[in-house]
C-alpha positions, 0 to 999 in steps of 0.5 A, spaced: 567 518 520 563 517 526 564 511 530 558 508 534 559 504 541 560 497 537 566 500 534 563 500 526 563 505 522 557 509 522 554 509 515 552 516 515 558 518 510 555 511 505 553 513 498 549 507 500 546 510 505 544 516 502 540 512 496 536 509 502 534 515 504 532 516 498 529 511 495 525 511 502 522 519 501 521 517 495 516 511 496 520 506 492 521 500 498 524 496 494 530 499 493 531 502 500 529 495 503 535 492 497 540 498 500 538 496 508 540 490 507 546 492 504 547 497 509 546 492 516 551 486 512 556 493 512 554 496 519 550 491 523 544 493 527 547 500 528 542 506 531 542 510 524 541 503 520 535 501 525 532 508 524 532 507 517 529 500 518 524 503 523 521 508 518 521 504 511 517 499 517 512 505 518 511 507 511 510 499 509 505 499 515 501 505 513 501 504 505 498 497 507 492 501 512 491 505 507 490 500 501 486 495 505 481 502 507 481 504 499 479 496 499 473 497 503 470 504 501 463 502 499 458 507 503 456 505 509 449 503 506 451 499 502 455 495 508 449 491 511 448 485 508 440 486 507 441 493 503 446 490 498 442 484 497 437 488 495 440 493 491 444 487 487 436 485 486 433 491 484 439 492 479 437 485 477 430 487 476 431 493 471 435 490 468 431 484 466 425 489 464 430 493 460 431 486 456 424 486 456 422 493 453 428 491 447 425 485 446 419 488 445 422 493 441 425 488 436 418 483 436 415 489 434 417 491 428 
């Protein structure tokens, strides 16, 4: 077992540390948030420890980029104000007059 500048025991050896590692490439940041916290109540602020927390930070960082980009993704046109108000209002219209022609449709029978 390794032995860094502090005197603690290095985690590397740690089934815990391990399952981190784990749930971090598997994308379950839960449980390697739950076992960080485990690890750094053991070890302290350790350099791998810190490694760990650093790269689950990264990928909670870039999966909430993302999701606010999957959030915004309506095509540029219809990012002006203008042109979405007047689309709302031409859907609007067709669809009024599609009430209309079922009416119609209806009445006349």
């Amino acid at each position: 077992m390794s032995v860094d500048v502090a005197g603690a025991a290095a985690p590397e050896p740690d089934p815990l540390f391990k399952q981190a590692e784990s749930c971090l490439q598997e994308g379950r940041w839960d449980e390697a948030g739950a076992a960080l916290a485990s690890l750094k109540g053991r070890y302290g602020a350790t350099a791998e420890v810190r490694e760990l927390e650093c790269a689950l930070a990264l990928h909670l960082s870039a999966e909430e980029t993302w999701a606010d980009a999957q959030r915004r993704s309506l095509p540029a046109l219809l990012r002006v104000p203008e042109i979405r108000a007047l689309a709302i209002a031409n859907a609007a219209i067709y669809l009024l007059l599609l009430l209309m022609w079922l009416a119609i449709l209806l009445i006349g029978r």
